[in-house]
C-alpha positions in Angstrom: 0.0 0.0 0.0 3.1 2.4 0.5 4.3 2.3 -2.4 0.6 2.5 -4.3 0.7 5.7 -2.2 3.5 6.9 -3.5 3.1 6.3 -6.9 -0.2 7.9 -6.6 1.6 11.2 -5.0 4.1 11.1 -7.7 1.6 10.9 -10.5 -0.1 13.9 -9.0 2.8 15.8 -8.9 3.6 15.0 -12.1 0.5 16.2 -13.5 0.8 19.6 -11.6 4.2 19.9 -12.9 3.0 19.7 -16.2 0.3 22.2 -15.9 3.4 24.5 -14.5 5.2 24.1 -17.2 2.2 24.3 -19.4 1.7 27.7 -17.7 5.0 28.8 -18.0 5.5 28.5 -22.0 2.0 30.1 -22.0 3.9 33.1 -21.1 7.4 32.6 -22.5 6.6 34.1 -25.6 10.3 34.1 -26.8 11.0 30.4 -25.5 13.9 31.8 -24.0 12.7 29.4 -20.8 12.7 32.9 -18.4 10.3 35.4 -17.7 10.7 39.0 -18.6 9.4 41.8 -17.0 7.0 42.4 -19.8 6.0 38.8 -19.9 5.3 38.9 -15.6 3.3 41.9 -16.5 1.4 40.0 -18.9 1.3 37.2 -16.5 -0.1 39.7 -13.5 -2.8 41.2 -15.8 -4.2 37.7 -16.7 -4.2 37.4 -12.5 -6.0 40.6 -12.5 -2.7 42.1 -10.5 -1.9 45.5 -11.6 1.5 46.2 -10.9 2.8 49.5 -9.9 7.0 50.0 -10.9 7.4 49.8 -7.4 5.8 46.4 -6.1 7.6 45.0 -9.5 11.3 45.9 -8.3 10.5 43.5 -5.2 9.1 41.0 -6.9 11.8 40.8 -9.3 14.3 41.3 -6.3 13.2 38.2 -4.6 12.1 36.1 -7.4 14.7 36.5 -10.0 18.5 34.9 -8.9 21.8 37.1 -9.8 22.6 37.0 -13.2 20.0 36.1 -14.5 17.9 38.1 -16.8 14.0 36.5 -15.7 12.6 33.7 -14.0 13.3 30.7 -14.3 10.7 27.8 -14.0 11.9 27.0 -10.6 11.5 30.2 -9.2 7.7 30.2 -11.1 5.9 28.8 -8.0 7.4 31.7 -6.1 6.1 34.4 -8.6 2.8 32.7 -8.5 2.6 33.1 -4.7 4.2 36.8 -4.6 1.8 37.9 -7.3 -1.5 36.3 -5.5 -0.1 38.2 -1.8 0.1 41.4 -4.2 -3.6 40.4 -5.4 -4.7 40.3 -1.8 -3.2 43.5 -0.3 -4.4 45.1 -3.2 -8.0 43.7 -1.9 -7.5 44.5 1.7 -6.6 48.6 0.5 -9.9 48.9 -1.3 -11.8 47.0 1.6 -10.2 49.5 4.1 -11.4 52.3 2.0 -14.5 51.0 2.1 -14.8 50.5 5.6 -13.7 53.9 6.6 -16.0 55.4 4.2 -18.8 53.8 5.6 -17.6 53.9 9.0 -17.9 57.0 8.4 -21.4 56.9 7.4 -22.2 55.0 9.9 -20.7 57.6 12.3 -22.8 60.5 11.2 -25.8 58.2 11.5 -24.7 57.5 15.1 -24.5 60.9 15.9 -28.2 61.9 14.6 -29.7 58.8 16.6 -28.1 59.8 19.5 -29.9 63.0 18.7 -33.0 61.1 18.6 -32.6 58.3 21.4 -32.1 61.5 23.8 -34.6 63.4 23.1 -36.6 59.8 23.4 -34.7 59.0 27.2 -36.6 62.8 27.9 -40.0 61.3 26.9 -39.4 57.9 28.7 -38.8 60.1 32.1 -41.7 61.8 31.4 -43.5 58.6 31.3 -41.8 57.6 34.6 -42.8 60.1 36.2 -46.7 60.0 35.3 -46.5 56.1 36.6 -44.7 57.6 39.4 -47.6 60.0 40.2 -49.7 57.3 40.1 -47.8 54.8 42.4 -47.9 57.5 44.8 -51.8 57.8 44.7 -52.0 54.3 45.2 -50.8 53.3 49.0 -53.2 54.7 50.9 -56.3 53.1 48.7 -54.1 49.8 49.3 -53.4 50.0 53.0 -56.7 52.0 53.5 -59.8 49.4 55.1 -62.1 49.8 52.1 -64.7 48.8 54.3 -64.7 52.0 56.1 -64.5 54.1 53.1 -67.9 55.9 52.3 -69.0 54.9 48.4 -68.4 58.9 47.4 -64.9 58.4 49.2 -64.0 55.3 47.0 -65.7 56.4 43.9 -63.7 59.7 44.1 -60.2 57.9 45.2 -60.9 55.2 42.2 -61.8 57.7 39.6 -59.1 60.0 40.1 -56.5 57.3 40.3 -58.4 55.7 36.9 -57.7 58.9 35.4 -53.9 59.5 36.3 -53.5 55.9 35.0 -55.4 57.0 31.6 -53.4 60.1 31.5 -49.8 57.7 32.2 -50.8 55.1 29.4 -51.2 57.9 27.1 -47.9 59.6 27.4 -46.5 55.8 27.6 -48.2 54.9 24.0 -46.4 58.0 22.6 -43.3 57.0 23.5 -43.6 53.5 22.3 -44.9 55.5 19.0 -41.6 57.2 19.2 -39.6 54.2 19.4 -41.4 52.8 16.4 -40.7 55.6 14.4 -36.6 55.9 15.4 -35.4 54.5 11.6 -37.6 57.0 10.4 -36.3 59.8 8.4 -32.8 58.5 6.8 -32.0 57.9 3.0 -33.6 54.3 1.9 -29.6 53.1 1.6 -29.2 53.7 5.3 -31.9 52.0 6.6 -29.8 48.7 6.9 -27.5 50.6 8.6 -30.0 52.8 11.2 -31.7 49.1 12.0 -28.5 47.7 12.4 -26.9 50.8 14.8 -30.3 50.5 16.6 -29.9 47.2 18.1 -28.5 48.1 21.1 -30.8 51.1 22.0 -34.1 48.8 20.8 -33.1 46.7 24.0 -31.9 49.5 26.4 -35.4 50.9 25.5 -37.2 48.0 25.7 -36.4 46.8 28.8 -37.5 50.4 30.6 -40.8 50.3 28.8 -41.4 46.5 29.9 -40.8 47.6 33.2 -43.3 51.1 33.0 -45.7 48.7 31.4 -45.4 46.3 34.5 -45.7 48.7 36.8 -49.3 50.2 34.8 -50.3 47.3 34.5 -50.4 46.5 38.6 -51.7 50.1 39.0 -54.6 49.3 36.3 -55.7 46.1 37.8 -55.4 47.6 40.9 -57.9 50.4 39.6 -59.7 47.9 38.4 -59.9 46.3 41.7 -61.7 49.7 43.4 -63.8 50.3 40.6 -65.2 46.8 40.9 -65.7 47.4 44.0 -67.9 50.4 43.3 -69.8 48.4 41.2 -70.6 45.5 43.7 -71.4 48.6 46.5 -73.6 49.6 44.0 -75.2 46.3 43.4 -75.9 45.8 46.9 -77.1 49.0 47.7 -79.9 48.5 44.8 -80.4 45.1 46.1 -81.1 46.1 49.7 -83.2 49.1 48.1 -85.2 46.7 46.1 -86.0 44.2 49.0 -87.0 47.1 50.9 -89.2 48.4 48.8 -90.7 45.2 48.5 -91.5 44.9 51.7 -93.1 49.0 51.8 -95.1 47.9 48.8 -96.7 44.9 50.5 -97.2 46.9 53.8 -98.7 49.7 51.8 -101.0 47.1 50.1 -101.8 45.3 53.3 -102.7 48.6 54.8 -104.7 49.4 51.9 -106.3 46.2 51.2 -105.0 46.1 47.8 -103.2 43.3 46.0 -100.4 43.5 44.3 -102.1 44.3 40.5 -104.2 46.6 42.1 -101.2 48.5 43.9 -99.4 48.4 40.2 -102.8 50.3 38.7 -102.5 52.3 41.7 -99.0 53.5 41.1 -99.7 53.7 37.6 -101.4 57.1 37.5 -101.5 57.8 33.8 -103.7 54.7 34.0 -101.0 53.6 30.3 -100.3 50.0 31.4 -96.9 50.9 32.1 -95.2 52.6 35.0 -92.4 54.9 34.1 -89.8 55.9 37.1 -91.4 59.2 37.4 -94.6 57.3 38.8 -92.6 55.0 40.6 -90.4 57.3 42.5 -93.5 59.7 42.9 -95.0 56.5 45.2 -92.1 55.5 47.6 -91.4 59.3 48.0 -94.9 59.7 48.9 -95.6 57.0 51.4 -96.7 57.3 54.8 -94.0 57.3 57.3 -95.8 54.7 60.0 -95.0 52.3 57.1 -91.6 53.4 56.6 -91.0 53.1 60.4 -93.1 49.6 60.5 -90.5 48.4 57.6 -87.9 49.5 59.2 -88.5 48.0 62.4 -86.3 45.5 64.1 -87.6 42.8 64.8 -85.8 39.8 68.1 -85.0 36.6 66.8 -85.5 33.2 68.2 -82.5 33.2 71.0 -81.7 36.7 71.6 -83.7 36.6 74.4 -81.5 34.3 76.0 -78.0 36.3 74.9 -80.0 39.2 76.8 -80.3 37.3 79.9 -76.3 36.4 80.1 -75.7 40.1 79.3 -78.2 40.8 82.1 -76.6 38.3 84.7 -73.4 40.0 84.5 -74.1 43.8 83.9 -74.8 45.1 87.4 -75.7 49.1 86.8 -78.7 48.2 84.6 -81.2 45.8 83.9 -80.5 44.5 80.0 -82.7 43.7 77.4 -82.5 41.8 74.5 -80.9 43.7 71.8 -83.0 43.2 68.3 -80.7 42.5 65.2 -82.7 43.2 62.0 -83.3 40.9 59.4 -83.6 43.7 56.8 -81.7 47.1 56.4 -84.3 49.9 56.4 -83.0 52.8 53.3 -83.6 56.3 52.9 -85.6 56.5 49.4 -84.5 59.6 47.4 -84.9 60.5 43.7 -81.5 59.1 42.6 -81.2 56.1 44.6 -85.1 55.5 43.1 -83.8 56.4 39.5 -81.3 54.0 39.6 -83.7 51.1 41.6 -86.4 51.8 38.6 -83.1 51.6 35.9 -82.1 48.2 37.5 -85.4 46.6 37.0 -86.6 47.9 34.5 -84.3 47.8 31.0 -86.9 49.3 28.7 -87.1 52.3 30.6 -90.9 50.8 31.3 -92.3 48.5 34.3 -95.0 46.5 32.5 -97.4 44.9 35.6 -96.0 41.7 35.1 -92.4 42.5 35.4 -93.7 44.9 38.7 -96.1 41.2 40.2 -92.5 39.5 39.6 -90.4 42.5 41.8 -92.7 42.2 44.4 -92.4 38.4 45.2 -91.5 37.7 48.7 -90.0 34.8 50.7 -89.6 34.4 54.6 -87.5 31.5 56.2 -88.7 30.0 59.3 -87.1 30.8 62.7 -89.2 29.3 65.0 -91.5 26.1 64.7 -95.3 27.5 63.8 -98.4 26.2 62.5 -99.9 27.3 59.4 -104.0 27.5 59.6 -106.5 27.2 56.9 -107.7 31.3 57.8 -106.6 34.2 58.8 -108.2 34.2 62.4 -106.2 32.0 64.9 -107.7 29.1 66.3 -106.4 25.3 67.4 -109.2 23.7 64.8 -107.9 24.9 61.0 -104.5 24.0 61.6 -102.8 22.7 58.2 -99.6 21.6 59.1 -96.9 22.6 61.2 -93.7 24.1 59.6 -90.4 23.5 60.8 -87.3 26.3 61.4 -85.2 26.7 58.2 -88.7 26.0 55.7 -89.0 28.3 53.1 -92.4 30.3 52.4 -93.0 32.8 49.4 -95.9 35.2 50.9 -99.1 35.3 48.9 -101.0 38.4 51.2 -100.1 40.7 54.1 -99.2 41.4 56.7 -102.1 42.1 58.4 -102.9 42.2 61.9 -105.3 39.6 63.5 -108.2 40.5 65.5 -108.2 39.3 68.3 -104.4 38.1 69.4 -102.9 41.4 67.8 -99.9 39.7 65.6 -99.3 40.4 62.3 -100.6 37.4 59.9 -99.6 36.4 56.2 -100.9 34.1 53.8 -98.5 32.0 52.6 -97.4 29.0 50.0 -94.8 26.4 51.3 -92.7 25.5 48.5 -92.0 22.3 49.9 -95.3 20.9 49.0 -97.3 23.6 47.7 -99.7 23.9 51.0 -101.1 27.7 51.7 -102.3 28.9 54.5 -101.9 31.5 56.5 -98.9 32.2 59.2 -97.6 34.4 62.1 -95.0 36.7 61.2 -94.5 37.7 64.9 -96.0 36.8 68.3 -97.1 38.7 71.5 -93.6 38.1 73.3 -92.0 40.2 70.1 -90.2 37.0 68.6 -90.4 36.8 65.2 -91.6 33.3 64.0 -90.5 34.0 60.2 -87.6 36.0 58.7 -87.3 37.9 55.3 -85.4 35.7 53.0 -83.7 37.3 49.7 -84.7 33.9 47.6 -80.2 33.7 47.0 -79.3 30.6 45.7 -74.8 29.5 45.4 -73.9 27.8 42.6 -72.0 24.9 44.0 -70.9 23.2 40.7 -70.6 25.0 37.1 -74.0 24.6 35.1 -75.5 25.8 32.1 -78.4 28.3 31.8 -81.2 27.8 29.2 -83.7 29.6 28.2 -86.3 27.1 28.6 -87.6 24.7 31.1 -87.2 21.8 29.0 -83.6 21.4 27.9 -83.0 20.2 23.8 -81.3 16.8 24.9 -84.9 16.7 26.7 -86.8 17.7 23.8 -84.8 15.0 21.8 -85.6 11.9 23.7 -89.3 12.7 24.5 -89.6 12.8 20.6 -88.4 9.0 20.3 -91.1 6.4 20.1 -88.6 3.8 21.6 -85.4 5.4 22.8 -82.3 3.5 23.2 -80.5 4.3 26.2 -77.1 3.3 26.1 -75.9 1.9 29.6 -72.2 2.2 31.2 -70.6 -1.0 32.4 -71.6 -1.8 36.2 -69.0 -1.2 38.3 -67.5 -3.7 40.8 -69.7 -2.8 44.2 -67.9 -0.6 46.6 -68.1 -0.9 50.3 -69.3 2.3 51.8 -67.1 4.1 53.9 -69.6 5.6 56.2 -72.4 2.7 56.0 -70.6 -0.1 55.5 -72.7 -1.5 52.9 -72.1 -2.5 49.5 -72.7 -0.2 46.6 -73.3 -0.5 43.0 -71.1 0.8 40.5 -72.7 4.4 38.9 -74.6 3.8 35.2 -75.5 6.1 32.8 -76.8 9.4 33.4 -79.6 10.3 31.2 -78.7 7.5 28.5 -75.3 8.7 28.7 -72.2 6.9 30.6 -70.4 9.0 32.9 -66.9 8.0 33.6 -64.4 8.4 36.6 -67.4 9.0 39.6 -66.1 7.9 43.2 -69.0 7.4 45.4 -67.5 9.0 47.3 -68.5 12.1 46.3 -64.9 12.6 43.8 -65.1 12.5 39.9 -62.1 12.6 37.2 -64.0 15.0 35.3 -64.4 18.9 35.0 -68.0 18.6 36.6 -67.2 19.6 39.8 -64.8 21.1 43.0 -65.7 18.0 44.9 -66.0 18.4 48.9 -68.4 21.3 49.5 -68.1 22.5 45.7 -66.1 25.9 47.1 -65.5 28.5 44.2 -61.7 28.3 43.1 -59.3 31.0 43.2 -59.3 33.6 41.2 -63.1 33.4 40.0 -64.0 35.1 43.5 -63.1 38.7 42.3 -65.7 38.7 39.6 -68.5 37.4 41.6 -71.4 39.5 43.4 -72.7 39.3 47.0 -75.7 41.4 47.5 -74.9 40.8 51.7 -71.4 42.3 52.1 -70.4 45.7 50.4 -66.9 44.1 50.3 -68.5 41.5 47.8 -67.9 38.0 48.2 -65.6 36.4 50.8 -65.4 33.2 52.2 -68.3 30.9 52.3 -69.5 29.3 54.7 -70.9 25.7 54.7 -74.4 25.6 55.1 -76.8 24.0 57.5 -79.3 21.5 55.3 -82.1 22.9 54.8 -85.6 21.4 55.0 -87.3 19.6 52.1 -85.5 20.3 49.4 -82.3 19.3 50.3 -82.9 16.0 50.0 -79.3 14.1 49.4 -76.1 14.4 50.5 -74.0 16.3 47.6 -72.2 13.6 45.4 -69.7 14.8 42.6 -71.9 13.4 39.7 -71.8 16.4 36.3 -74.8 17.0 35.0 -74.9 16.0 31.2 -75.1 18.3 28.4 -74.9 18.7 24.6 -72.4 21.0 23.2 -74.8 23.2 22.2 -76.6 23.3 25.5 -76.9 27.0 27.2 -76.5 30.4 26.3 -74.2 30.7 29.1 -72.6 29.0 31.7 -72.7 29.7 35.6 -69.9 29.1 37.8 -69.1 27.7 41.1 -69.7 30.6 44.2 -71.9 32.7 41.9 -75.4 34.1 42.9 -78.2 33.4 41.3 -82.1 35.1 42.8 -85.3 32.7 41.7 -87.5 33.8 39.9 -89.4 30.4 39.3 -89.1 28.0 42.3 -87.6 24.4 41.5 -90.0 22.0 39.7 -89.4 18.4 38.8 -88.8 17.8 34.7 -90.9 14.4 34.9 -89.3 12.9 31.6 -86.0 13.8 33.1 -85.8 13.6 36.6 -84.2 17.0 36.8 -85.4 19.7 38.6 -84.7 22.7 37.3 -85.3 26.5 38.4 -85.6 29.9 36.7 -83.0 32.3 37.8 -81.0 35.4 37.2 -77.4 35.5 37.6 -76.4 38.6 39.9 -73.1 39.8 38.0 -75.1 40.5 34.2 -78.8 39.6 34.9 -78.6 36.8 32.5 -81.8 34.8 33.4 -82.7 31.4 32.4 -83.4 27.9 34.0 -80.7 25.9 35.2 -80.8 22.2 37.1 -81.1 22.5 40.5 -80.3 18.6 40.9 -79.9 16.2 38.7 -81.4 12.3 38.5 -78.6 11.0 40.6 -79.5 14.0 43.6 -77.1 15.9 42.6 -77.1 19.6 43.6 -75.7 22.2 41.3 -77.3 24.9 43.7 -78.0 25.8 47.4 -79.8 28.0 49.2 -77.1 30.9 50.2 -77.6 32.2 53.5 -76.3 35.5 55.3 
């Protein structure tokens, strides 16, 4: 193999020896076997080498041997390499021109964005200091108890700091303008150039606008934090105002011995069908103050009297009495608080009689065990039935006073199981047997609102002559924890298989928060709580209540189509009824009409499902 290798090296040397030579008689025009200085000139210019008289003298120094009068084919390979170096300085000296030429280009363009950029650094601490202005605003609405801040206090601290936030964005958005427009204004064969020399400043300026637009962006959602929280102070104040007014409204009635209709064609003066807020601001504005007062009244609850006996047992200077909490915070009607109630329920800018019979629906929660009679007078021998603390009752009539024991008396439905009859509101010690009860139900697992009682998977399977129901695999029984006994696996839901339920009360799915179906974090700030002004906070569990709370909660989704739903309620928001739960016979749902207290979207929604499932619970204070 060594000596194939170097037979193989000597061929190729061979060959390029040739070529050499070839080269070389190319030149040697007079065959003389040397190279003049006219044919190396002719031999440079074929390089493209042109040779000053000076760069020749050295080349001809070093390349040609004393004595002789050329080069000679051995010294060829050194003329070859001394013209090529020539070829290359030659190169570098018009590269360097070049260069400085556009360095100094490039210099001058320096110099006018450096103009620019300053001028922009001006602008950018003009910025800084409109965020600053604002940052400055914000600590005291931060460390400040909200609570304790009057609305006019908050709405004024929120708007102005809205506004210094408006006023920073603005000056911020012209200076990211400004940066944008930087390679403006320079000749079209500069612009590589501008971009290029820009580099540098692009992230200089960068990073202090990412940090300004940090630090708006905490001071905007901070804003946005107070003026939410004008917005759910304002939601609750109409709220209260409208359960108030209620309640005036069906003492006013009472008084009057009017019903409902007839107090709507009361208030109704131009006699047009419809009540405009003029009329309905005219009537609370005009009612009789022993009504007002009668509204507002407190009223001692089941178990104060007790608390006021302690209090008494160890307060020596003075005998103690029970101290009366109210159920209901009494409000001081005036025009614009009644301009806004009237705006709040009533879109159109009109209250059509329906919409008004609807407003004044009222509910009262049980407090203390009493017995519902067949009339209005009280007597042992037209009992009904007896209702039980924590039973819900939407009022029908009253209050009115009975005859002859002196308490106030309504007539009532029991939503439980439909019985009316009538009920004490109050008795002759001064404890109230019922309590005003908002009609606030909790979401407790995300479900869909539709706009109709019947839901379209509903609608599909009641038009099937003979439906097939496709059922899930039966699970291996499961001993129950808290029992003992065996249980069967889950099956379908409403001919559809639901996967991944623990009975337990757990599921695999996106149906629900398990456990007491809390609202996660982060969806609290965007919900509404009528109770509080700070808006929601943490809820409590809540105590079963009677009749309609039927089964322990059990993480079991409802199912729904795709399509199902306008929109979709979330766990811990607040819906008020409008249309108490019914059973959907075909379905074994029971759905309810509500509206949702953050937009007023209203539809029905499934209370509980077939398994006795609860998407919704009664909220309580």
């Amino acid at each position: 193999r060594a000596v194939k290798d170097a037979v193989a090296r000597r061929v190729e040397a061979t060959k390029k020896t040739t070529e050499l030579e070839e080269l070389f008689s190319k030149y040697d025009v007079d065959r003389d076997q040397l190279l003049s200085e006219k044919e190396v000139l002719s031999f440079a210019k074929d390089l493209g080498v042109d040779i000053s008289p000076e760069v020749m003298k050295q080349i001809w120094k070093s390349t040609v041997d004393d004595g002789q009068r050329g080069v000679t084919f051995a010294r060829f390979p050194l003329l070859k390499t001394k013209l090529g170096a020539e070829k290359e300085l030659r190169r570098d000296r018009y590269r360097k021109v070049l260069r400085e030429a556009r360095d100094k280009v490039r210099a001058n363009l320096r110099a006018q964005l450096d103009t620019k950029v300053g001028l922009l650094g001006h602008e950018i601490r003009k910025a800084d200091e409109a965020v600053r202005n604002v940052e400055r605003s914000l600590p005291p609405l931060a460390e400040q108890d909200r609570s304790a801040m009057t609305d006019a206090e908050l709405i004024s601290k929120s708007s102005s700091c809205r506004s210094m936030v408006e006023d920073a964005r603005l000056v911020a958005s012209s200076v990211l303008k400004k940066i944008d427009e930087l390679p403006n204004g320079f000749a079209e064969k500069d612009q590589e150039d501008v971009k290029d020399l820009l580099v540098p400043d692009f992230r200089v300026l960068a990073k202090q606008m990412g940090r300004l637009e940090l630090r708006l962006q905490r001071v905007e959602n901070l804003c946005h934090r107070f003026k939410s929280e004008v917005e759910k102070r304002e939601k609750s104040e109409l709220f209260g105002a409208r359960l108030f007014a209620v309640k005036v409204s069906r003492l006013y009635a009472a008084r009057r011995g009017r019903s409902i209709r007839q107090l709507f064609r009361e208030m109704d003066a131009n006699g047009d069908g419809e009540m405009d807020s003029q009329e309905f601001s005219l009537f609370f504005l005009s009612v009789d103050r022993e009504i007002l007062e009668e509204a507002s009244a407190k009223e001692q609850l089941p178990g104060e009297e007790a608390e006021s006996s302690a209090v008494a047992a160890t307060a020596a200077t003075a005998k103690a009495k029970a101290r009366p909490r109210s159920v209901m915070t009494a409000v001081d009607f005036t025009e614009d608080l009644l301009s806004r109630l009237f705006k709040s329920v009533a879109e159109s800018g009109k209250l059509s009689e329906d919409v008004f019979c609807q407003m004044m629906r009222s509910y009262c929660k049980v407090v203390k065990d009493t017995v519902m009679t067949k009339e209005s007078k009280v007597s042992g021998d037209n009992a009904v039935r007896q209702l039980k603390t924590d039973e819900v009752i939407e009022v029908l009539e009253g209050p009115m006073e009975e005859e002859e024991m002196k308490v106030p008396r309504i007539k009532a439905r029991c939503l439980a199981d439909d019985a009316q009859g009538w009920l004490t509101v109050r008795g002759n010690d001064g404890i109230a047997h019922l309590q005003d009860w908002h009609a606030l139900f909790r979401i407790i697992r995300d479900v869909p609102l539709t706009a109709n009682f019947e839901r379209p998977a509903d609608k599909v399977l009641e038009g099937l002559e003979e439906p097939v129901v496709p059922v899930a695999p039966k699970a291996e029984p499961t001993a129950n924890s808290a029992t003992g006994e065996a249980v069967e696996g889950v099956e379908a839901v409403e001919g559809v298989a639901v996967e991944g339920v623990d009975v337990m009360g757990s599921t695999d799915g996106d149906g629900g928060d398990g456990g007491d179906g809390d609202a996660t974090e982060g969806d609290g700030d965007d919900l509404f709580d009528p109770e509080s002004p700070e808006g929601p906070g943490d809820f409590e569990p809540q105590s079963e209540m009677a009749h309609y709370q039927l089964l322990q909660h059990v993480d079991s989704p409802e199912h729904e189509d795709p399509d199902e739903g306008f929109r979709r309620l979330r766990a811990g928001e607040l819906v008020e009824v409008l249309e108490w739960p019914a059973n959907h016979m075909e379905s074994g749902l029971t759905r309810m009409k509500v509206v949702a207290l953050t937009d007023k979207a209203s539809g029905w929604i499934t209370q509980t499902n077939a398994d006795g499932v609860h998407f919704a619970e009664p909220h309580e204070r």
